[in-house]
C-alpha positions in Angstrom: 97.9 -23.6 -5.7 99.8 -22.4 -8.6 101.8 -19.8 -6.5 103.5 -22.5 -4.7 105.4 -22.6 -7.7 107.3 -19.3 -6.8 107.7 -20.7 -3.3 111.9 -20.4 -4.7 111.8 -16.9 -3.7 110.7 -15.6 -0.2 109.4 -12.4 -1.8 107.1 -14.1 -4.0 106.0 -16.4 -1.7 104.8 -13.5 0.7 103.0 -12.0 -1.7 101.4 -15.1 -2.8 100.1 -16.1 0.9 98.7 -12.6 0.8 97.0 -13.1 -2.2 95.7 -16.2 -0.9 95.0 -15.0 2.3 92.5 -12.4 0.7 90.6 -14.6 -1.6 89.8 -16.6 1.3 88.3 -13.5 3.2 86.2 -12.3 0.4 83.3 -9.9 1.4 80.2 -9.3 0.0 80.2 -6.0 -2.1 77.5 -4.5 -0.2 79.8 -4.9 2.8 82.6 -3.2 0.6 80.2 -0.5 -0.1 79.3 0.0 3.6 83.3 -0.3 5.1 84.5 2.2 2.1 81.5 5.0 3.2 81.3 4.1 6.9 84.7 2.3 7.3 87.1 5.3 8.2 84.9 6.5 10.7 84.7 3.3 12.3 88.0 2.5 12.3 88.9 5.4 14.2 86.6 4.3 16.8 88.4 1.5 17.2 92.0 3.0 16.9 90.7 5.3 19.6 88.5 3.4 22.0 88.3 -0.3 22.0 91.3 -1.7 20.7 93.4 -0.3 23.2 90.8 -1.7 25.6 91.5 -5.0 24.4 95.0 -4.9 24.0 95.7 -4.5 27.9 93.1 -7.4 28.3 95.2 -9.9 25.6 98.1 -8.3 27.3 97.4 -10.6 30.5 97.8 -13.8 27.9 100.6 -12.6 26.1 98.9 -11.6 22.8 97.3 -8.6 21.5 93.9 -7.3 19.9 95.4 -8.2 15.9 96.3 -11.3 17.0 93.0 -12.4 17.5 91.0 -10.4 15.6 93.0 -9.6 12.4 94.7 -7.1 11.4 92.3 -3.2 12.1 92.0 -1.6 8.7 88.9 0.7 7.4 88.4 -1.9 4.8 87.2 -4.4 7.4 86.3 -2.0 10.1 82.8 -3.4 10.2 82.5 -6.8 9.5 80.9 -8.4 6.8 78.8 -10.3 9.3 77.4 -7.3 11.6 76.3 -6.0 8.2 74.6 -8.8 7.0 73.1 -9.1 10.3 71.8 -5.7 10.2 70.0 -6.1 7.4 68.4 -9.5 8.2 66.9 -7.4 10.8 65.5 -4.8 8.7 64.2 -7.2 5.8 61.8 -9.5 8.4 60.4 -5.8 9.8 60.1 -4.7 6.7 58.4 -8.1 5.6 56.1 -8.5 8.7 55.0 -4.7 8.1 54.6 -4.9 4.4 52.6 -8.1 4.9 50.3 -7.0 8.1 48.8 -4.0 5.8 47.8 -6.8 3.1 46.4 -9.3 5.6 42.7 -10.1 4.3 39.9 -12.0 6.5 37.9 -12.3 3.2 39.9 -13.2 0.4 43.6 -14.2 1.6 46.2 -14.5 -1.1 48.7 -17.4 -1.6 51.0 -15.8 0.2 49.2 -14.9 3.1 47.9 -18.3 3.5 51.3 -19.9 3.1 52.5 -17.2 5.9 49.6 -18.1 8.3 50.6 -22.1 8.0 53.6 -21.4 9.3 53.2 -19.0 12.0 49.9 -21.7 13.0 52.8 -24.4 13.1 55.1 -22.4 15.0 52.2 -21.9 17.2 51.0 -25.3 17.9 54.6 -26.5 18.2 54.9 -23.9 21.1 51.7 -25.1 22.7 52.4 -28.8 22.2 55.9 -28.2 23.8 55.4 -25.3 26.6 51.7 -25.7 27.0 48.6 -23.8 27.0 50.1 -21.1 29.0 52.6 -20.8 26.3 51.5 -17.8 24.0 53.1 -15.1 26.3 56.2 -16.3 25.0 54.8 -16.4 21.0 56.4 -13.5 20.0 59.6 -13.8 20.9 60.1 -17.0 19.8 58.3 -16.0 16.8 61.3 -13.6 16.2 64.0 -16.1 16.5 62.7 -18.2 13.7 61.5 -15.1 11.7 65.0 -13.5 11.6 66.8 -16.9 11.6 65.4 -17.5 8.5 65.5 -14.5 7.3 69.0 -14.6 8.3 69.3 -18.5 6.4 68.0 -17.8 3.2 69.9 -14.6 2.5 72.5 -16.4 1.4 70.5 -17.1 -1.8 70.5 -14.2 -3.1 73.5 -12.2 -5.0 75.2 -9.5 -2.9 74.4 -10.9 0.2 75.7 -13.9 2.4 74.2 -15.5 5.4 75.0 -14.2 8.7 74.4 -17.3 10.4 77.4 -18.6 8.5 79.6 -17.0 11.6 80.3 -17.9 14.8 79.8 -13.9 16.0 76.2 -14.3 15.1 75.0 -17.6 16.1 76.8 -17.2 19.4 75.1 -14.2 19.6 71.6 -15.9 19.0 72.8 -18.7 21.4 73.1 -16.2 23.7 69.9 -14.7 23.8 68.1 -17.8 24.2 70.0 -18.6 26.8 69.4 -15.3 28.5 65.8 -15.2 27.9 64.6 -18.9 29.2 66.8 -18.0 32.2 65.0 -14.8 32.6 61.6 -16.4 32.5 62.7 -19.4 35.2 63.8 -16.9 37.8 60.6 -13.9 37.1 58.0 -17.3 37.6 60.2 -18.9 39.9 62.9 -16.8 41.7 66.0 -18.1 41.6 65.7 -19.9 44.5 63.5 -22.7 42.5 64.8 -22.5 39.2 68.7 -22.9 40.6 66.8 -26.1 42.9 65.4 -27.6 39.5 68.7 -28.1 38.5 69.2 -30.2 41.5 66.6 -33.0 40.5 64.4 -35.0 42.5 66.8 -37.5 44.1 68.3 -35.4 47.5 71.6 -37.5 47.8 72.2 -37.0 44.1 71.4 -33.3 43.8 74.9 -32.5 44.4 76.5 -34.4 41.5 73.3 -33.6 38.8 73.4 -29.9 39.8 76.7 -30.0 38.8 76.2 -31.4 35.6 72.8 -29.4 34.8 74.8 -26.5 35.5 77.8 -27.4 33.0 74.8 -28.3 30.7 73.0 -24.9 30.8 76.5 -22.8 30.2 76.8 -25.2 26.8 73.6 -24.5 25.7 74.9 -21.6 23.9 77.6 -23.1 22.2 75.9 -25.8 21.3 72.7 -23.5 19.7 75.9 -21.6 17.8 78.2 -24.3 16.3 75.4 -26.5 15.2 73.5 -23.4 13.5 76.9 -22.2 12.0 78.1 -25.4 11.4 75.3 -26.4 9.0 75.0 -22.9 7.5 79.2 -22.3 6.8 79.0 -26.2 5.7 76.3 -25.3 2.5 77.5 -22.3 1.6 81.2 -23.9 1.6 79.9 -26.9 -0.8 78.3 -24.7 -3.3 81.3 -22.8 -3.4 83.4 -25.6 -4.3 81.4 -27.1 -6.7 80.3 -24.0 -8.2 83.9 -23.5 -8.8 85.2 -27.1 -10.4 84.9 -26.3 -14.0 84.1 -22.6 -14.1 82.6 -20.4 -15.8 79.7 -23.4 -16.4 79.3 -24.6 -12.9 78.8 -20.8 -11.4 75.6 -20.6 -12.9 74.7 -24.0 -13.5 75.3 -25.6 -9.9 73.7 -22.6 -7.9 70.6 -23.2 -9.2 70.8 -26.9 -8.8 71.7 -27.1 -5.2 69.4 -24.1 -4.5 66.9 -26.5 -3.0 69.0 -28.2 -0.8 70.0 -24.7 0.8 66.2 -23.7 1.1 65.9 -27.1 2.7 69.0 -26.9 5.5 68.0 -23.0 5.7 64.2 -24.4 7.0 65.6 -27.1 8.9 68.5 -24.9 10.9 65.7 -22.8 11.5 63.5 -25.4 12.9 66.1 -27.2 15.0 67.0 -23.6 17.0 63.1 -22.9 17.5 62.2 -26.0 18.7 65.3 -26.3 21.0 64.4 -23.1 22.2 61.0 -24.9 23.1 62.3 -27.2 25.1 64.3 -25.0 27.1 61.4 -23.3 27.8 59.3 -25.6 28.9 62.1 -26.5 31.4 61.6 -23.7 33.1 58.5 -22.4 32.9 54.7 -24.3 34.6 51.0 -23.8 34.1 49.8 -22.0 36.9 48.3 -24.2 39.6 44.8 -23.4 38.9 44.7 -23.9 35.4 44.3 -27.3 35.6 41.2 -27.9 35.6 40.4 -24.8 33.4 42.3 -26.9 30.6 40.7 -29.9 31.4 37.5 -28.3 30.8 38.5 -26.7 28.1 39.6 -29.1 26.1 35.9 -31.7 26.9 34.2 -28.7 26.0 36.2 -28.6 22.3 35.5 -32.8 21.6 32.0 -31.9 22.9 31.9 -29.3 19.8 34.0 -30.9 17.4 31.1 -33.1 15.9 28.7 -30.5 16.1 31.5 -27.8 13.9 32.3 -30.6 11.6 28.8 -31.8 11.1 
């Protein structure tokens, strides 16, 4: 706030607002290492291709591709955020690969047995949710709480910052959950039925609650988004500001000491998209008809065996 001060002469002041307007939009160096080899070329891409593209489409609303979207410079060409994203992606294949080649059946390490209780708990949350029919869909909800976390925690560690702490991204994620429970209602159910599921049971109110399933579905996106970036831009902006009260101390001190709150929020965002994720599956998607009785079965055949495993 000191520049304020200066506020006597417009020059000053300009400069200052700049000043503050780039500490404010900080980006993580390995982003600044990425936009200074890759930036140029990208921004020409941009110059070239898309912002023209957008500027007729702002055009219609009286505004142009800058005026939402910032200024285009190379320094910024590709956002801090697509970067950060990008690598979430690479670190949970790289984990999942490094850690499949030391899986042992004999002698599991810590670490593998720690890994296994929480893909088991993802697991049984998907089964206890969707159903027994369930495990098709493992691996891609599998994915969205590998590389949210992934995605979470990243902003633990120097150099890096979390993804999910923008909008871009967890719309993004949003997005795809959206798309894919949608994609699973109409390839079991055509879209015929899953449209009519909407409608509820209730004929002379199927108008009115189609209408308001509908306006529910579309904000199922948003909702996914601003709740994950919400919590995520919320943590990182409190350790910030208290890391920053009586510096140099609290910039070492207070990161460690609120490093267990952000592992906790990071677990629970995670945990919160998943499950919801769930649940919209399960909206959508049915046991077949014959597997009824299969489970039924199945399941007096397992507390026939219990006693005799446990015994």
């Amino acid at each position: 706030m000191f520049w304020l001060l200066a506020a006597a002469e417009e020059g000053a002041t300009e400069h200052a607002a700049e000043g503050a307007h780039h500490a404010e939009h900080v980006e993580p160096i390995v982003a600044q290492f990425v936009n200074r080899y890759l930036g140029e070329s990208a921004h020409h891409f941009q110059i070239t291709y898309t912002k023209p593209k957008w500027d007729a489409f702002f055009a219609k609303f009286g505004t142009s591709a800058e005026a939402v979207f910032g200024p285009y410079t190379p320094e910024n060409a590709i956002p801090w955020y697509t970067i950060m994203f990008i690598i979430a992606c690479v670190l949970t294949v790289a984990f999942v690969w490094i850690f499949r080649g030391k899986l042992s059946e004999d002698d599991p390490s810590n670490t593998q047995q720690t890994l296994e209780a929480g893909i088991l708990t993802v697991r049984q949350m998907l089964v206890d949710v969707v159903g027994e029919h369930s495990m098709k869909y493992f691996p891609v909800v599998a994915t969205f709480a590998c590389l949210i976390l992934v995605s979470n925690l990243m902003g633990m560690f120097p150099l890096f910052m979390a993804p999910t702490a923008h909008t871009s991204v967890t719309f993004a994620l949003g997005i795809s959950s959206f798309v894919y429970y949608n994609f699973i209602g109409i390839k079991e159910n055509g879209i015929g039925k899953h449209l009519a599921h909407l409608a509820g049971p209730i004929w002379w109110m199927a108008p009115l609650i189609f209408l308001i399933e509908l306006i529910s579905n579309f904000i199922r996106p948003m909702s996914l988004g601003i709740r994950l970036f919400g919590n995520m831009f919320a943590d990182e902006q409190v350790a910030h500001t208290i890391a920053n009260l009586a510096p140099p101390y609290t910039q070492i001190l207070v990161p460690i000491a609120l490093m267990p709150l952000a592992l906790f929020v990071a677990f629970i965002q995670t945990f919160v998209f998943t499950l919801l994720s769930m649940v919209y599956l399960s909206e959508v998607s049915h046991p077949p008809h014959h597997a009824g009785h299969h489970d039924t079965e199945h399941h007096e055949k397992d507390d026939f065996a219990e006693p005799l495993v446990t015994a």
